[in-house]
C-alpha positions in Angstrom: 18.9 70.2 96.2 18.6 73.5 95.3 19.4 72.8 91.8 16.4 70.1 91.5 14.1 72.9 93.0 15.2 75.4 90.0 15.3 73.0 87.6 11.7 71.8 88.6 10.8 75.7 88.8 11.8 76.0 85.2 9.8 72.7 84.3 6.9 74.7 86.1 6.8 78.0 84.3 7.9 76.2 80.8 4.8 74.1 81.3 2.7 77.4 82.4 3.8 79.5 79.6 3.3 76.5 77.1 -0.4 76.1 78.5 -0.9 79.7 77.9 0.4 79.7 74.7 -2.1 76.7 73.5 -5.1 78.9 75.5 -4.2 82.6 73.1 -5.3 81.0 70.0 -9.0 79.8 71.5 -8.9 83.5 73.0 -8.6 84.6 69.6 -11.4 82.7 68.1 -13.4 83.9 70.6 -13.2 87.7 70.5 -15.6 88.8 67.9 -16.7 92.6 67.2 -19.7 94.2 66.8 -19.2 97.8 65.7 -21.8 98.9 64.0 -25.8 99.5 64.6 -27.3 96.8 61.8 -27.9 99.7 59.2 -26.5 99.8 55.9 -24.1 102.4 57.1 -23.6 101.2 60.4 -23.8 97.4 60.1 -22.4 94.7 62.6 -19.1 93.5 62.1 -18.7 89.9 63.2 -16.6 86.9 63.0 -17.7 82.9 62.1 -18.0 81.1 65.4 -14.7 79.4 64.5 -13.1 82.9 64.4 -12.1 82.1 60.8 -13.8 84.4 59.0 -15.2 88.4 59.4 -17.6 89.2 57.5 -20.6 92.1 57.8 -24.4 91.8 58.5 -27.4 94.1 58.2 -31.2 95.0 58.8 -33.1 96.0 55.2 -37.1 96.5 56.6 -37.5 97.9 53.0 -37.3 94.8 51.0 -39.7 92.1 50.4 -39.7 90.2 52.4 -37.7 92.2 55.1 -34.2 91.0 55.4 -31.0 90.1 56.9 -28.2 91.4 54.2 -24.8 89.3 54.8 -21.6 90.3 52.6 -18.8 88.1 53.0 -16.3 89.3 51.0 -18.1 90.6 47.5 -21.0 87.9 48.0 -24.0 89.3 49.8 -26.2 86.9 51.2 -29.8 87.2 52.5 -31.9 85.6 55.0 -35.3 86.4 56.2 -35.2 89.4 59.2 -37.6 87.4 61.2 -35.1 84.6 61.2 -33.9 86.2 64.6 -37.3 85.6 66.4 -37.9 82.2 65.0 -34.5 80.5 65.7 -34.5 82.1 69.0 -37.9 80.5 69.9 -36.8 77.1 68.5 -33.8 77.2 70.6 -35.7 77.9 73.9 -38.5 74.8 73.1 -35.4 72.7 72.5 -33.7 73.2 75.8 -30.2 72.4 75.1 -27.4 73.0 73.1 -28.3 72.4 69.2 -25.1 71.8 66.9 -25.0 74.3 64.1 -24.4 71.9 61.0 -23.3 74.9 58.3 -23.2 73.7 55.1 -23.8 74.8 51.9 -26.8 74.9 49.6 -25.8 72.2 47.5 -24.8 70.3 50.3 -27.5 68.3 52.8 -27.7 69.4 56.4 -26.9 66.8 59.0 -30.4 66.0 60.9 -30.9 67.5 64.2 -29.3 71.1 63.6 -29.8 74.7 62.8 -28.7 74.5 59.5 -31.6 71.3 58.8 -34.4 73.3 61.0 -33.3 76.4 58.9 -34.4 74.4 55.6 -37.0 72.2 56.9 -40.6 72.4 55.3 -41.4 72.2 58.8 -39.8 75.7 60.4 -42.0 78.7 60.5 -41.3 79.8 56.7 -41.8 76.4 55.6 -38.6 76.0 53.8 -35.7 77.8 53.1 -34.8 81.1 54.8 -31.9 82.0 52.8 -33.6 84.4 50.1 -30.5 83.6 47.2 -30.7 80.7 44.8 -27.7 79.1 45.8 -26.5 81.4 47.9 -29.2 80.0 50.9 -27.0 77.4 52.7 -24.3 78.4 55.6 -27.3 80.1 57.5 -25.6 78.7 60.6 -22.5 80.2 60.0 -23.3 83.7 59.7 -26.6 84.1 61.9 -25.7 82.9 65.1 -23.0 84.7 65.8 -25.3 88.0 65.4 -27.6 86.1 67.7 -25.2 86.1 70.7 -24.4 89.8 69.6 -27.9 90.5 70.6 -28.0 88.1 73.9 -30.1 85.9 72.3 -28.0 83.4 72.1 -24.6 81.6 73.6 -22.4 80.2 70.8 -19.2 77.7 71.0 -15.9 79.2 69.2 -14.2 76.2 68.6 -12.5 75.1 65.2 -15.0 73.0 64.5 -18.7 71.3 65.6 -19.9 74.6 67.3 -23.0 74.2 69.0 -25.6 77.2 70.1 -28.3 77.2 72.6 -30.8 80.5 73.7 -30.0 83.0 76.3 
């Protein structure tokens, strides 16, 4: 008997320390940082909601229009500063969780998600609010993560078909 009751023991903690080994890469997707203060010198160092990618983000109030500066890598994005506001107000009208849909410029948006609304003639810019030719897609992979930086947002760090909704 005793042997059955360490043998199921070791069944137990293999099974334990399995689980917890499938749970530390979701962890990792999750953590994200956000050293910095949004300045050029200072800016916010985040991670892709997936957790596959850091990449750096900024306020510019001196351009025009005012921006959001995103470098991934050597490419520097840019999206409109008021971006923030306006997707935050969409989210709260809509309720619910909203799938974020990143895809690139040349690439259509599936209907019904951030990346669409943030292209739609129909959002507060009327259009696009990436400021690059072709360089405006994958707004919903680098701006909501900076939006749940700021509490204005929750966002899902899975591998794939995050969603976000407003805090």
């Amino acid at each position: 008997m005793k042997a059955k009751s360490s043998t199921t023991s070791k069944s137990t903690t293999k099974a334990k320390t399995s689980s917890a080994a499938k749970a530390k890469p979701q962890a990792k997707a999750k953590a994200k940082s956000t050293a910095g203060a949004g300045t050029k010198e200072k800016p916010w160092r985040l991670k892709t909601p997936s957790g596959s990618s850091e990449y750096s983000m900024y306020r510019d109030e001196t351009l025009n229009p005012p921006a959001l500066v995103c470098t991934v890598g050597t490419t520097e994005l840019r999206y409109h500063l008021r971006c923030l506001d306006d997707l935050h107000a969409m989210l709260k009208q809509h309720g619910d969780w909203m799938p974020l849909g990143s895809a690139d410029e040349q690439k259509p948006a599936a209907e019904g998600t951030v990346e669409a609304w943030a292209r739609s003639a129909d959002n507060p810019v009327g259009g696009w609010y990436g400021l690059k030719k072709g360089l405006r897609g994958r707004f919903a992979m680098y701006v909501p993560p900076l939006m749940e930086v700021l509490g204005l947002a929750e966002v899902e760090h899975n591998a794939k078909n995050n969603r976000m909704r407003a805090r």
